[in-house]
C-alpha positions in Angstrom: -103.0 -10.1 -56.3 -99.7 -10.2 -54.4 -98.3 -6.3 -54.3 -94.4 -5.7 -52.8 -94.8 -2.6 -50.6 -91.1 -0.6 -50.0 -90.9 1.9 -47.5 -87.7 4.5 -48.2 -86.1 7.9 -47.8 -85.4 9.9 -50.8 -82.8 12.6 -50.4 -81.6 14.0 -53.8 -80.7 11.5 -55.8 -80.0 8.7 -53.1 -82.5 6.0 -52.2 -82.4 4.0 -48.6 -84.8 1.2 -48.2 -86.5 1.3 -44.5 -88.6 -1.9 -45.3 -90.1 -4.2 -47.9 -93.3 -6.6 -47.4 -95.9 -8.4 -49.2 -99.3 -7.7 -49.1 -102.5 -9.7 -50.7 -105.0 -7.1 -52.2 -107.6 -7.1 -54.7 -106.3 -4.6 -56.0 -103.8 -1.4 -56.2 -106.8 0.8 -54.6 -106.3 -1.3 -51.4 -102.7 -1.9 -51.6 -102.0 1.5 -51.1 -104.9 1.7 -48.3 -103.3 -1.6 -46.9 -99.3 0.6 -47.4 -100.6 3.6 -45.4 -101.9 1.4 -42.6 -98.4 -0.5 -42.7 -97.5 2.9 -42.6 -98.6 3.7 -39.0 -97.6 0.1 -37.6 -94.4 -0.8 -38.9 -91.7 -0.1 -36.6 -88.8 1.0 -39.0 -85.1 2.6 -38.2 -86.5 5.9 -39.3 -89.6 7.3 -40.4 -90.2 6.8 -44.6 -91.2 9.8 -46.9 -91.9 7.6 -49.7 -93.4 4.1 -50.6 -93.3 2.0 -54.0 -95.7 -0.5 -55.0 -94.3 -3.2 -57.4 -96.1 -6.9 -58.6 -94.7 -9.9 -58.3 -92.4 -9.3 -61.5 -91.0 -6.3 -60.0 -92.7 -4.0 -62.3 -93.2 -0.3 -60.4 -97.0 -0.1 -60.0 -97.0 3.4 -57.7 -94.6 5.5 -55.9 -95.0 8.4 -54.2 -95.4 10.1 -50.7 -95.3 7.1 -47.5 -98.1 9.1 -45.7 -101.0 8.2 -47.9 -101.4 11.2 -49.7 -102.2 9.0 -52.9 -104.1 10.8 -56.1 -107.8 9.9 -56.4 -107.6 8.5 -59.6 -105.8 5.1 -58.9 
């Protein structure tokens, strides 16, 4: 499945997009594994405190904290 990961800053209510990529997964499980490795690699402007994860329809799948501290449960 093909997952849009976006790397952005939150500060109140403003939004600023650091980066946005594609990434193949089986599943949201290892897209997120996959984000937090993009995490560590991608060089960006500035560092992201939060990450989305949308399909190819643009439908928000996950968002929450850039450094991997993902729930259990997805």
């Amino acid at each position: 499945m093909n997952f849009v990961i976006e790397f952005y800053r939150s500060r109140d209510a403003d939004e600023a997009t650091l980066d946005k990529v594609s990434l193949e997964a089986p599943n949201l499980r290892a897209a997120l594994q996959g984000a937090t490795a993009l995490f560590h690699t991608l060089a960006m402007p500035q560092i992201p405190d939060r990450l989305r994860i949308s399909d190819d329809n643009g439908s928000e799948l996950y968002a929450g904290p850039a450094d991997g501290a993902y729930p259990a449960e997805v």
